[in-house]
N, CA, C and O of each residue as an XYZ file, in Angstrom:
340
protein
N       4.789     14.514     -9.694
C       4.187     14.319     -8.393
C       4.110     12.836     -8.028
O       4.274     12.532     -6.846
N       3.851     11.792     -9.030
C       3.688     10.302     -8.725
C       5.047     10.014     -8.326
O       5.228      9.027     -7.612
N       6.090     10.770     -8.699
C       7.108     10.130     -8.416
C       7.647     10.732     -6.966
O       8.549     10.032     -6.506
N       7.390     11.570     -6.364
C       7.405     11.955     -5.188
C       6.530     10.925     -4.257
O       6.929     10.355     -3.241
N       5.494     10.851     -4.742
C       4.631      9.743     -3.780
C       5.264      8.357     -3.252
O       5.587      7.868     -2.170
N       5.262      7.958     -4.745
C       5.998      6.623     -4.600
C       7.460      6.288     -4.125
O       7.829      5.160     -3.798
N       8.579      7.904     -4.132
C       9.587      7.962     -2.974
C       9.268      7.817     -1.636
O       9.833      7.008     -0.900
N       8.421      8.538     -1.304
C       7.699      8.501      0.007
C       7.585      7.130      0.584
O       8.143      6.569      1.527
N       6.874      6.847     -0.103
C       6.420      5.336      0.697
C       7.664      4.416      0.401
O       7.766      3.705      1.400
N       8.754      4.058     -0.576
C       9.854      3.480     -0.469
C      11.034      3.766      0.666
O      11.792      2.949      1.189
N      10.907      5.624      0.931
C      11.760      5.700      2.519
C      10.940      5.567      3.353
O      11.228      6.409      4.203
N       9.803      4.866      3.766
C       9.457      4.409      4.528
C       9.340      3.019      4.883
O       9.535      2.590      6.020
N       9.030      2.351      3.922
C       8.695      0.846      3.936
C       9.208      0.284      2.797
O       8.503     -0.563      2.250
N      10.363      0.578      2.265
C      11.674     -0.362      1.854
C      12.443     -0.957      2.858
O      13.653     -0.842      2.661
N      12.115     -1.574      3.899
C      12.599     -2.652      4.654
C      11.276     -3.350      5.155
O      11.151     -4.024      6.177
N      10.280     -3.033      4.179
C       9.190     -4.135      4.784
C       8.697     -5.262      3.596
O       9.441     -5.394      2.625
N       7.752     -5.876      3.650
C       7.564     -6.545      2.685
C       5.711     -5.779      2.502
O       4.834     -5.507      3.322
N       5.814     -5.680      1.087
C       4.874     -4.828      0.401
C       3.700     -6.325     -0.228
O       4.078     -7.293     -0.887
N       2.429     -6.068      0.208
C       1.628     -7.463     -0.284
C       0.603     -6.478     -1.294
O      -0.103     -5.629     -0.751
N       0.579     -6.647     -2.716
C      -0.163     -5.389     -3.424
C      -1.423     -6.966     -4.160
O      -1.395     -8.018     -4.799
N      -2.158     -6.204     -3.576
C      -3.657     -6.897     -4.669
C      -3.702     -6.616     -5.376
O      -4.080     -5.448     -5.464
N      -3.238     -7.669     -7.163
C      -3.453     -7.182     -8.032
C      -4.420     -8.067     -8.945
O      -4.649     -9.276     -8.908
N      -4.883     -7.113     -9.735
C      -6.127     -7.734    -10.853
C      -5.774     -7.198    -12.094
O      -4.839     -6.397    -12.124
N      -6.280     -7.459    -12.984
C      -6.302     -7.155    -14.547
C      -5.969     -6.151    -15.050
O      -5.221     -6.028    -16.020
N      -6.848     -4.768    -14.024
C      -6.827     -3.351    -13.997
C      -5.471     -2.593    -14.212
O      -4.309     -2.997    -14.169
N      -5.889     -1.637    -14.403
C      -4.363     -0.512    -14.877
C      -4.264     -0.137    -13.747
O      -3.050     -0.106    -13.544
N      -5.165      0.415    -12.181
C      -4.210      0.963    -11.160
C      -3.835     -0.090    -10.286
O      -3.007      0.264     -9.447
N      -4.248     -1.466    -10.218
C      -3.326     -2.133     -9.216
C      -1.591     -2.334    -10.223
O      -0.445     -2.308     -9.773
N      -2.123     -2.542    -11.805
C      -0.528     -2.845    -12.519
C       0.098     -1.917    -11.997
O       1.177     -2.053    -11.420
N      -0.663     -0.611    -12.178
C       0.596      1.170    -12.189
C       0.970      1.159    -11.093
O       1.970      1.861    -10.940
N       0.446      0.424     -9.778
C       0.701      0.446     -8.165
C       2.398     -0.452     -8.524
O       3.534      0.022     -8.554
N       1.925     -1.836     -8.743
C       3.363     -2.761     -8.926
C       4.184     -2.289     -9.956
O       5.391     -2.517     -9.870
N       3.849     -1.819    -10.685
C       5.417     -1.583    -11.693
C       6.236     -0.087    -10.999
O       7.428      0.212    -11.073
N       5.306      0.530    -10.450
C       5.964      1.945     -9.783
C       6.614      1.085     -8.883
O       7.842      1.072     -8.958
N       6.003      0.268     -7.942
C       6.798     -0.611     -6.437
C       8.334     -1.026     -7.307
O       9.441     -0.757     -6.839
N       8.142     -1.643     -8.488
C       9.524     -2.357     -8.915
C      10.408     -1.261     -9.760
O      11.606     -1.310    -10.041
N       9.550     -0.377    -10.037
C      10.718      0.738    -10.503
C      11.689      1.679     -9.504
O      12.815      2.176     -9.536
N      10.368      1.596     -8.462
C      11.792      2.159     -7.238
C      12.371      0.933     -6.338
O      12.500      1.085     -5.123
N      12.657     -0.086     -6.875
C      13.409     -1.064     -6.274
C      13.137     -1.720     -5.002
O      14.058     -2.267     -4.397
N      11.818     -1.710     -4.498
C      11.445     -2.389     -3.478
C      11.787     -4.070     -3.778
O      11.481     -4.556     -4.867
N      12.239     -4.637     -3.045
C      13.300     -5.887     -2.628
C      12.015     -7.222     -2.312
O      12.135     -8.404     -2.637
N      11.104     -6.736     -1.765
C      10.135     -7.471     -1.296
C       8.777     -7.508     -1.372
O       8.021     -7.234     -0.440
N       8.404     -7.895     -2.635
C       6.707     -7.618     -2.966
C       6.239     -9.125     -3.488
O       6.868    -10.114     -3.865
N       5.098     -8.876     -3.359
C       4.596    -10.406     -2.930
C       3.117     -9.769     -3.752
O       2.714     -8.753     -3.186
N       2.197    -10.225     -5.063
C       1.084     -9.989     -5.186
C       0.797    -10.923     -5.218
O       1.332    -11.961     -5.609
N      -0.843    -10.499     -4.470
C      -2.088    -11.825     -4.556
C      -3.407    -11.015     -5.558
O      -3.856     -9.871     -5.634
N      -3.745    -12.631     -6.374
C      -5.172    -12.335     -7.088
C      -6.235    -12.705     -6.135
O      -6.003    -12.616     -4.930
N      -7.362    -13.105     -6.559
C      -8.320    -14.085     -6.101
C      -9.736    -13.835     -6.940
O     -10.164    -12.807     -7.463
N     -10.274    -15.122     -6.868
C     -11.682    -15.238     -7.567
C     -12.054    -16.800     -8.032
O     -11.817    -17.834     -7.408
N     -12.571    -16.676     -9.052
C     -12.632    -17.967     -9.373
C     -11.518    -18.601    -10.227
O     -10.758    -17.909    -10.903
N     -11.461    -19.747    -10.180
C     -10.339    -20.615    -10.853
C     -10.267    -20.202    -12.539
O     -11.375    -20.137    -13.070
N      -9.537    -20.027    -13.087
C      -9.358    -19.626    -14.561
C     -10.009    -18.348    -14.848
O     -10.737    -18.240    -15.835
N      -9.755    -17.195    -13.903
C     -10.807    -16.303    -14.278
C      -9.888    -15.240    -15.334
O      -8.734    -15.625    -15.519
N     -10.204    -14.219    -15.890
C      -9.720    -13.455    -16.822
C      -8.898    -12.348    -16.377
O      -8.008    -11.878    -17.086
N      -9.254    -11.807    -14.902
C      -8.162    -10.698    -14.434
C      -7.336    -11.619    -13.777
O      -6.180    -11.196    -13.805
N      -7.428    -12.714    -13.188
C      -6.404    -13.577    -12.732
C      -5.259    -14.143    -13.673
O      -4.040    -14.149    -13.507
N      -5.826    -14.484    -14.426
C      -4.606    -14.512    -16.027
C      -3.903    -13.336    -16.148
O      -2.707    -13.527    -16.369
N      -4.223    -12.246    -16.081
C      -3.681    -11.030    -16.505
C      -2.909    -10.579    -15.591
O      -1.919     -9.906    -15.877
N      -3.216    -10.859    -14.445
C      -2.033    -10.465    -12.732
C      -1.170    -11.274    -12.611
O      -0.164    -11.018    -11.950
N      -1.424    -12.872    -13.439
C      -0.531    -13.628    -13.044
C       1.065    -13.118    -14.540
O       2.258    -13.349    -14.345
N       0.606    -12.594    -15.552
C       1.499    -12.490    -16.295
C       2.463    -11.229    -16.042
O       3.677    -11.128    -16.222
N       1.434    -10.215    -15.522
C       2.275     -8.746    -15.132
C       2.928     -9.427    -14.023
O       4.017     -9.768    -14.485
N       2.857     -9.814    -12.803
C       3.971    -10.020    -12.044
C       4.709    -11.209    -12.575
O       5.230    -11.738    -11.593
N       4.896    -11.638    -13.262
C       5.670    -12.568    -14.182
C       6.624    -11.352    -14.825
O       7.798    -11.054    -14.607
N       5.811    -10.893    -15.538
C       6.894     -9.812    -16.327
C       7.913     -9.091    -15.343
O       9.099     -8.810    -15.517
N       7.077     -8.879    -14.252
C       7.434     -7.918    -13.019
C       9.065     -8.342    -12.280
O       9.820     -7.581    -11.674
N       9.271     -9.967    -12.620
C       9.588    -10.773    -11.246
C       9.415    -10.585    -10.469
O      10.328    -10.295     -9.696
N       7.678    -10.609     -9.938
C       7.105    -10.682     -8.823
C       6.889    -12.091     -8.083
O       6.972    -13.064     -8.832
N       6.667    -12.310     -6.951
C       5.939    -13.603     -6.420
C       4.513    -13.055     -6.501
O       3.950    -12.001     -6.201
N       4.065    -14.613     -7.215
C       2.298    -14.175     -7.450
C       1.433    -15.454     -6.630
O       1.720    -16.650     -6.664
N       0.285    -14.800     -5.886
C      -0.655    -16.147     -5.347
C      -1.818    -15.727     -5.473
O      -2.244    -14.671     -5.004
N      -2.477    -16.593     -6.176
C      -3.701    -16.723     -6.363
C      -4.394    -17.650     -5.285
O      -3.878    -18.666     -4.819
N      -6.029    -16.993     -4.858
C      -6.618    -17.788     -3.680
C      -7.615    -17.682     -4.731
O      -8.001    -16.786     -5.481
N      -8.009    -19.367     -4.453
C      -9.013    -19.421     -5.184
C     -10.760    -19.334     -4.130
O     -10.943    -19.836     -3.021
N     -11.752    -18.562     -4.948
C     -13.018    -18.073     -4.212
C     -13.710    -19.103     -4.570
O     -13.100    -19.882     -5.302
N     -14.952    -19.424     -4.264
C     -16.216    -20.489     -4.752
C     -17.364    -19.406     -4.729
O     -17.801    -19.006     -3.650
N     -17.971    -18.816     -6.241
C     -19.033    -18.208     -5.819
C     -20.215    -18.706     -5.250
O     -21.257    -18.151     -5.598
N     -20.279    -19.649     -4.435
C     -21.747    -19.629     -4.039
C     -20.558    -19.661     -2.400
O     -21.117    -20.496     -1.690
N     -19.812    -19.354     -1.940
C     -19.407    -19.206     -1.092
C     -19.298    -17.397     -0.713
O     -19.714    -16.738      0.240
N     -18.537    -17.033     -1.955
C     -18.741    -15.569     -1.344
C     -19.837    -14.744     -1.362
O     -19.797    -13.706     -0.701
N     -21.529    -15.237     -2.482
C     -22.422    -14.941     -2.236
C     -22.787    -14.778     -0.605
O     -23.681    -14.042     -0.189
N     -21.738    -15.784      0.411
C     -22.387    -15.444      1.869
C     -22.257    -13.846      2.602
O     -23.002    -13.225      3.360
N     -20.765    -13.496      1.894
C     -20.440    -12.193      2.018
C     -20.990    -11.208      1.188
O     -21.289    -10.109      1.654
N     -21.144    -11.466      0.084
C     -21.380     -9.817     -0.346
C     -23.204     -9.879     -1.136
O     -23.793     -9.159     -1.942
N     -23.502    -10.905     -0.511
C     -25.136    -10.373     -1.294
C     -25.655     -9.826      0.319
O     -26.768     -9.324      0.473
């Protein structure tokens, strides 16, 4: 069935460029390695948080492994405390 899904969305938006948020976690990885197993041409992941953080290390190596383009934005927590407290 995953592999029906992930056809789906490749005949649809395999001529677009795919931007996947990824972190440390197993379902943003299982999101990008399914994107590069069905040959999408154009994926682009972004991390974000703080500078040297531990799922940011870990997103930056899977799309490394991936040959992905990877960007990290870096957060300031007493900045995003404005948003989420």
């Amino acid at each position: 069935m995953q592999g029906a899904i992930f056809k789906k969305i490749y005949d649809q938006y395999h001529d677009h460029q795919i931007i996947v948020p990824l972190s440390g976690g197993l379902d943003s990885r299982f999101v990008l390695a399914k994107l590069c197993e069905h040959k999408f041409e154009d994926i682009i992941a972004i991390s974000y948080g703080p500078r040297f953080n531990s799922e940011a290390k870990i997103a930056k190596k899977v799309a490394a492994a991936l040959s992905v383009k990877w960007y990290f934005i870096e957060s300031k927590n007493n900045i995003m405390k404005l948003f989420f407290v």
